[in-house]
matplotlib code that plots the C-alpha trace (Angstrom):
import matplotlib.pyplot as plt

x = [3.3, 0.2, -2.9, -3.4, 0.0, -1.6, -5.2, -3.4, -1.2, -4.4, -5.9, -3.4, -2.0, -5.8, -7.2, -4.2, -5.5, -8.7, -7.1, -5.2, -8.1, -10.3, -6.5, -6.6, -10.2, -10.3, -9.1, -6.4, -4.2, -1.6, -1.6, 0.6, 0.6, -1.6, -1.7, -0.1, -3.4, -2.4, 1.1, -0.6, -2.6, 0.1, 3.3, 1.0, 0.0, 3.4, 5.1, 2.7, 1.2, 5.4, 4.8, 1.4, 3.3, 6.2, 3.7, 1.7, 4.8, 6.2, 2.7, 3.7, 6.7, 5.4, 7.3, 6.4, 9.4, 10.9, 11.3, 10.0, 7.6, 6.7, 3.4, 2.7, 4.2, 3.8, 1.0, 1.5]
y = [2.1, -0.2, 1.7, -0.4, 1.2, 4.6, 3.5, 2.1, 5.3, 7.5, 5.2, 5.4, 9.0, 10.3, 8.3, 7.0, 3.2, 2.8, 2.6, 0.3, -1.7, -0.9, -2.3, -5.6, -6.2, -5.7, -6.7, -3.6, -6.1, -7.4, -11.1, -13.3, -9.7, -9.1, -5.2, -4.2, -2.1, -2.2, -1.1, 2.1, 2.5, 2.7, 4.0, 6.5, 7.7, 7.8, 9.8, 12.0, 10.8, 10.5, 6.6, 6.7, 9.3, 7.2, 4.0, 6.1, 6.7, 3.2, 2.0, 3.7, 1.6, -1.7, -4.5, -8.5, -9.3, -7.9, -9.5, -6.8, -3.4, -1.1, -1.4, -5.2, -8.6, -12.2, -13.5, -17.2]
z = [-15.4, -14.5, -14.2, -10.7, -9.0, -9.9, -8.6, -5.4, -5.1, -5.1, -2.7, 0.1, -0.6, -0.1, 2.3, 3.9, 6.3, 4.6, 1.5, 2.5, 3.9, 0.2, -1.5, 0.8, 0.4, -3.3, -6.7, -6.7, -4.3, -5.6, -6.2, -3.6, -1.7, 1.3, 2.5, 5.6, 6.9, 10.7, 9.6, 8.0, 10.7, 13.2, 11.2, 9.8, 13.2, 14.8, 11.7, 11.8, 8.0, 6.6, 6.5, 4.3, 1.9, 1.5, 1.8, -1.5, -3.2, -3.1, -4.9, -7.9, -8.3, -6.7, -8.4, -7.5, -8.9, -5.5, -2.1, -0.5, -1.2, 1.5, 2.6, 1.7, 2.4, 0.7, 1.2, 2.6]

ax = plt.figure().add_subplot(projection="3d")
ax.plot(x, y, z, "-o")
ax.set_aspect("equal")
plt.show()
């Protein structure tokens, strides 16, 4: 496991948007990934914090090798 999934995990599970925003803004993101902050933000909100666990969770297993991981998109 990549010590930067677990850093990225702990980021989002505890302080849920601004995590994300720290992630984006930092050298945690993912390369060729940008964060999805406004989808934290929102999603997060509206599921009543089930999107920013499952967001958190998903960050543990982030693979670039996939088209897709919740919580970020390909950067263009």
């Amino acid at each position: 496991m990549d010590n930067n999934n677990v850093v990225r995990f702990l980021l989002t599970f505890f302080f849920g948007w601004l995590g994300s925003i720290i992630i984006n803004h930092s050298s945690l993101k993912p390369s060729g990934y940008t964060s999805r902050t406004l989808a934290y933000i929102f999603l997060s909100a509206v599921t009543l914090g089930i999107y920013g666990l499952v967001a958190s969770i998903c960050n543990l297993t982030f693979d670039p090798s996939k088209e897709r991981n919740i919580g970020y998109k390909k950067a263009l």
